[in-house]
NUDO-154995 format. One record per residue (C-alpha): residue in one letter; z negated, x, y. Coordinates in steps of 0.05 Angstrom, whole numbers, padded with zeros to 5 digits, always signed. Layout:
% NUDO-154995
AZXY ...
% end
This chain:
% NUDO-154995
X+00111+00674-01095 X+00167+00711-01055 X+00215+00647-01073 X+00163+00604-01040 X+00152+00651-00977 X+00235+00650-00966 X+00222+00573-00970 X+00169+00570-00914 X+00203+00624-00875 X+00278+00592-00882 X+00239+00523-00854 X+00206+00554-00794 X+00274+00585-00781 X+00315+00519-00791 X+00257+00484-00746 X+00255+00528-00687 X+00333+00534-00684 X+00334+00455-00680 X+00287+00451-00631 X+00332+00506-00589 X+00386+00462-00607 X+00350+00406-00577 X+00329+00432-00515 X+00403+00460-00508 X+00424+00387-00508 X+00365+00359-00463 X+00382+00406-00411 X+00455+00391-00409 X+00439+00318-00411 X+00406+00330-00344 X+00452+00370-00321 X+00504+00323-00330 X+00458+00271-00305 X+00444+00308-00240 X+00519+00324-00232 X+00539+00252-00234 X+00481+00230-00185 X+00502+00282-00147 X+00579+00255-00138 X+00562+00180-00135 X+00523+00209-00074 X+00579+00241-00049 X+00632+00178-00050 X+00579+00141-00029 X+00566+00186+00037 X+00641+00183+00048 X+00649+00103+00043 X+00602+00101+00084 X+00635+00146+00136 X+00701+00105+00126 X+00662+00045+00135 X+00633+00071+00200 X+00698+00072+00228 X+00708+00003+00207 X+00643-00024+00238 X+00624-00053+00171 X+00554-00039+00139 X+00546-00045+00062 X+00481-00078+00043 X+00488-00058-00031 X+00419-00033-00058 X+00434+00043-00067 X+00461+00035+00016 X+00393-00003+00043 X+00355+00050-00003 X+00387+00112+00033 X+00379+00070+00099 X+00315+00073+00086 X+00302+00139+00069 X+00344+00159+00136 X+00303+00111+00174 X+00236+00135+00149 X+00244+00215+00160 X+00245+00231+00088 X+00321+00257+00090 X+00293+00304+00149 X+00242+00331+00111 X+00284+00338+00045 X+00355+00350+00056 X+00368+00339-00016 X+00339+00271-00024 X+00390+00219-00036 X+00385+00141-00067 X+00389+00159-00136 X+00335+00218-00142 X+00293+00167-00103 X+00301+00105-00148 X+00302+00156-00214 X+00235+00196-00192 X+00201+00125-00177 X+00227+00097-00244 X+00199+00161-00279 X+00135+00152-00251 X+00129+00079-00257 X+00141+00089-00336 X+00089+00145-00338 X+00041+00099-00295 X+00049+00053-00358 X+00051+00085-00407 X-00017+00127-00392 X-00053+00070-00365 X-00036+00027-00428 X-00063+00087-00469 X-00121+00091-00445 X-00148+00020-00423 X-00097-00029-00448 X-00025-00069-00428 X-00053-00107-00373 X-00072-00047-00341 X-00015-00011-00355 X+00027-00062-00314 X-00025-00075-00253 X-00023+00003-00247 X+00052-00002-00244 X+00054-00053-00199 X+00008-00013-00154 X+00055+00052-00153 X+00115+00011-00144 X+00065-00020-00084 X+00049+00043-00054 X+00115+00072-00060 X+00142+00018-00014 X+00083+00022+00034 X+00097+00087+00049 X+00167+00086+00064 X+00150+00029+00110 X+00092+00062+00149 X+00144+00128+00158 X+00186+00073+00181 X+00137+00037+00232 X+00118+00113+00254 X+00187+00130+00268 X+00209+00066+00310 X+00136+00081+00355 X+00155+00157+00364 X+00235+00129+00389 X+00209+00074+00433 X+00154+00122+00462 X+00205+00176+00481 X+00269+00122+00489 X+00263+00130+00567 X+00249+00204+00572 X+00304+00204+00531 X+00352+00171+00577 X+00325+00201+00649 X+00344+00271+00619 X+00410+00237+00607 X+00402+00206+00676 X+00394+00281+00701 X+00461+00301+00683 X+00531+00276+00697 X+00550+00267+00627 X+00630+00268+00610 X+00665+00246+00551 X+00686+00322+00531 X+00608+00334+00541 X+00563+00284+00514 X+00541+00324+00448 X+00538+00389+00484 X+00480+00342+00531 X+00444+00316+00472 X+00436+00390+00448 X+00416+00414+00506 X+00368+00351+00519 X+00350+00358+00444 X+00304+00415+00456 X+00253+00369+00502 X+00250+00314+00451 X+00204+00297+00387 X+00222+00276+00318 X+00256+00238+00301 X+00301+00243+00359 X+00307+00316+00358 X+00338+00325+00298 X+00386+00274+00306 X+00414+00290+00371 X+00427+00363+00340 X+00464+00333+00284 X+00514+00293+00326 X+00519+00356+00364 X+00538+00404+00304 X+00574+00337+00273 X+00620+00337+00337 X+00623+00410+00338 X+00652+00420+00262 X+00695+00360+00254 X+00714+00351+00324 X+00715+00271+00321 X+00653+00253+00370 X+00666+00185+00362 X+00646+00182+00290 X+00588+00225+00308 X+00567+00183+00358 X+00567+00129+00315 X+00534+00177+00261 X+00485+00181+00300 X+00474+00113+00312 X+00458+00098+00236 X+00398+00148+00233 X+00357+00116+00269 X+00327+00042+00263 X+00312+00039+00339 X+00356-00022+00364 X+00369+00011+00435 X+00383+00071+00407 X+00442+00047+00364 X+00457+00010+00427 X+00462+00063+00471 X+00503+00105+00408 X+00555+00052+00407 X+00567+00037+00481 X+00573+00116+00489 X+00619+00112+00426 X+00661+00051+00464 X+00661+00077+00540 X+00678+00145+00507 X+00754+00115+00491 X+00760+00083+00554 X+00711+00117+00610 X+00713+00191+00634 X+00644+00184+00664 X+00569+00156+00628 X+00526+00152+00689 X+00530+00075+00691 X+00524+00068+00621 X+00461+00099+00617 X+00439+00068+00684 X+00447-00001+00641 X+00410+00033+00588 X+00349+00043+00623 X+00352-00023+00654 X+00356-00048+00589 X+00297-00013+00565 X+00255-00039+00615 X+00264-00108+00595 X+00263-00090+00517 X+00197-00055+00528 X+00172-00110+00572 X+00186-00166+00530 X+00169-00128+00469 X+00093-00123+00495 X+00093-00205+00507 X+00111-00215+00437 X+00055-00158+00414 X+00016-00202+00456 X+00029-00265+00425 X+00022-00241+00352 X-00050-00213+00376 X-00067-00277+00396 X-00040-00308+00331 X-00073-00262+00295 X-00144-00279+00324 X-00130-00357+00314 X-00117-00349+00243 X-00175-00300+00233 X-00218-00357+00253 X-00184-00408+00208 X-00206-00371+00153 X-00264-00366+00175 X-00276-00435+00180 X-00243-00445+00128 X-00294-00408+00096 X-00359-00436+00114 X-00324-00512+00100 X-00310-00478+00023 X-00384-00456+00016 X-00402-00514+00041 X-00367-00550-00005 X-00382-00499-00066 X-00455-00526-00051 X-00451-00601-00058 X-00414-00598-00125 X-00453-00533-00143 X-00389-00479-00160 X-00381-00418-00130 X-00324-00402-00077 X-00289-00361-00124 X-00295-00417-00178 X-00270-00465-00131 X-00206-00416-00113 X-00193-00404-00190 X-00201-00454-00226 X-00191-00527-00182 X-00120-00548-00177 X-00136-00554-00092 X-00157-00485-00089 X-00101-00447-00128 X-00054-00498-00087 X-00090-00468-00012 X-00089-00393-00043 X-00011-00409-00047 X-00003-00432+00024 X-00052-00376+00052 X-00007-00329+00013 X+00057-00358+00039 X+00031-00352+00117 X+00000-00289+00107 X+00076-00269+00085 X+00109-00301+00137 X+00060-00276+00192 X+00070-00200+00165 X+00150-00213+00165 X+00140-00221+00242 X+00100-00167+00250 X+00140-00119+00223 X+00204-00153+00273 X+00158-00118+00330 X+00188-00054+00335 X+00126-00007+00354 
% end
């Protein structure tokens, strides 16, 4: 009996300390994980400061992931967040999207449910997006008449956008503080300028960032330059609400297509007796028009979302 109790006893012992063990290693794994996320994000933040000064962009997927994240607020809100937490986290919860959906009503569901998360995931990013670029092109011109307020000098221009940061809403805010404290630390206001530039997807406001950047090499005074700026505003603004206009109008045309398309396929669906949805599904001419209404419907939202605002 006692040779039998040392035997369950000596197994309980030998099975928790290899479960410690295995923890032990789990958590270094992600430690050492973590660490190595954490320095890819670091030489990646520093080619893309060298490339900065080279006026080249990278357009690798980790860069047009963290542009994203910069251009949708999310690096405001979370310091922290970088490309590779991003893509891990959504790759984590993709898998457990599959996994417990496949459990619990089958494969098929599993991957819709996926492709859902993976859906909404990018949604998101690209309505923070679409908010951002409104909240810049709504406060683009207050912007630049406080500039126009002050006679802004090259030794001054981030000591301005602090002081002008203070009146301003997010997304701008934050940025114009970082050039500021950018300038302020590593005392090169050119690369903060263009710093700056790169955080947000506004295409005046990178505009406006490089000229400054430029004129600040070869022009003691900005007051022209942002003159320019507002003048060019105007026009952006101006020609930005013909092209809202147009899309509006192209948007009500092709609502009533489909309309009409839709009473001609009941119509149709009556005389040979099928349903609409029968017709769609399972005729060789209706899976070829879903195709096509797909394709526009892509195309038409790919020059949507070229209307800034």
């Amino acid at each position: 009996m006692k040779a039998i109790i040392f035997c369950v006893l000596y197994m309980a012992f030998f099975a928790l300390f290899r479960e410690i063990r295995v923890l032990d290693h789990m958590t270094e794994l992600l430690k050492k994980t973590r660490w190595g996320m954490d320095v890819s994000a670091r030489q990646r933040a520093l080619e893309c400061r060298r490339q900065l000064v080279e006026m080249r962009q990278e357009n690798s997927l980790w860069a047009i992931m963290e542009r994203s994240l910069c251009y949708s607020g999310m690096k405001t809100r979370f310091p922290e967040l970088t490309a590779e937490i991003w893509i891990s986290g959504s790759i984590v919860m993709t898998a457990l999207v599959l996994v417990m959906l496949s459990a619990l009503f089958g494969i098929a569901a599993g991957i819709v449910g996926a492709v859902v998360w993976v859906g909404m995931e990018y949604l998101l990013i690209q309505y923070l997006r679409a908010q951002n670029l409104r909240a810049v092109n709504e406060h683009m011109m207050k912007f630049l008449d406080f500039l126009g307020n002050y006679s802004i000098t090259a030794g001054e221009v981030t000591s301005v956008f602090y002081q002008v940061s203070r009146y301003m809403e997010e997304p701008v805010k934050s940025v114009l503080e970082a050039c500021y404290y950018e300038a302020q630390v590593t005392g090169d206001t050119s690369l903060a300028l263009l710093s700056m530039a790169e955080k947000i997807e506004h295409p005046k406001f990178k505009e406006l960032a490089r000229n400054m950047e430029v004129s600040l090499r070869y022009c003691a005074d900005f007051t022209m330059l942002v003159s320019g700026s507002r003048r060019s505003l105007r026009e952006y603004l101006r020609m930005s609400q013909e092209r809202k206009g147009m899309m509006r109008e192209g948007l009500i045309n092709m609502a009533l297509l489909l309309a009409l398309s839709l009473v001609v396929l009941f119509t149709v669906g009556y005389l040979v007796q099928m349903s609409a949805i029968q017709l769609l599904t399972t005729t060789l001419p209706g899976r070829v028009g879903l195709v096509i209404l797909a394709a526009i419907g892509v195309l038409f939202a790919g020059q949507m979302r070229r209307i800034h605002c």
